[in-house]
C-alpha positions as CSV (number, residue, x, y, z in Angstrom):
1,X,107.5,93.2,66.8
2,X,107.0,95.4,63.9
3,X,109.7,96.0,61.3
4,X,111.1,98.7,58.9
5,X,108.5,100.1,56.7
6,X,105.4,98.9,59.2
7,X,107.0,101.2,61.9
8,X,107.3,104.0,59.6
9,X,103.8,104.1,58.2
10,X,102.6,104.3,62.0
11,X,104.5,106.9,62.8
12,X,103.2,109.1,59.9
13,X,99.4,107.6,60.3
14,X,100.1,108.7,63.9
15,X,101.4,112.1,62.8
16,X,98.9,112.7,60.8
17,X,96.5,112.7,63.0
18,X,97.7,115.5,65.2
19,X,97.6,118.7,64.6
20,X,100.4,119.8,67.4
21,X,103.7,118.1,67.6
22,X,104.2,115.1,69.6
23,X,107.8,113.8,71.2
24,X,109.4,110.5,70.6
25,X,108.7,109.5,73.8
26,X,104.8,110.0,73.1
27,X,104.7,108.8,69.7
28,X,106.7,105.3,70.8
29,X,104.2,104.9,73.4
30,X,101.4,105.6,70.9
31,X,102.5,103.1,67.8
32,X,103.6,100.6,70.8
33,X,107.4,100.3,69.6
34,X,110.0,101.5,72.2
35,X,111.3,105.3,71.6
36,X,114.7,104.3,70.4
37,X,113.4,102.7,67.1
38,X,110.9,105.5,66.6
39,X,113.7,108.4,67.1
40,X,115.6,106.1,64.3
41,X,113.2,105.8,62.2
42,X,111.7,109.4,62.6
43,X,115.1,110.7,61.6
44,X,114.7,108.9,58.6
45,X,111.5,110.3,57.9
46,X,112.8,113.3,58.2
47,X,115.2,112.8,55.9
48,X,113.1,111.4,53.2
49,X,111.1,114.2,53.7
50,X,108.2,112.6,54.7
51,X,108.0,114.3,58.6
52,X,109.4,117.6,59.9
53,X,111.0,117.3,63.0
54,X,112.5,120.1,65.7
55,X,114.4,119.7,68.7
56,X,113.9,121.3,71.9
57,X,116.3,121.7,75.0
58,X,116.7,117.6,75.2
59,X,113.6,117.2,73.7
60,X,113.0,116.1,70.1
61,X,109.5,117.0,69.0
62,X,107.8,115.4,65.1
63,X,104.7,116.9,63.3
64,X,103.4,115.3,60.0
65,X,104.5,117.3,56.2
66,X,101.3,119.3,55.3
């Protein structure tokens, strides 16, 4: 199972390769790491100012820093 900074380099590789936002739900299932970790470490990212991140409804939705 990936770790710390692994899991966070996915998620931005992952990012940065779309160009609409993605859910955390789409994005766990995408790096292969259950959502729970991802949200985590997305709202880390987020943070760090690394991603951007918005929620909607339920729903929280990540795109990559341009």
């Amino acid at each position: 199972m990936p770790r710390g900074k692994e899991i966070d380099s996915r998620i931005v590789a992952a990012l940065k390769k779309r160009d609409m936002p993605v859910s955390t739900l789409d994005l766990a299932k995408e790096i292969k790491v259950s959502w729970h970790p991802v949200r985590f470490h997305c709202l880390q990212l987020k943070t760090e100012g690394k991603i951007d991140g918005f929620r909607v409804g339920h729903m929280d939705l990540w795109v990559s820093k341009k």
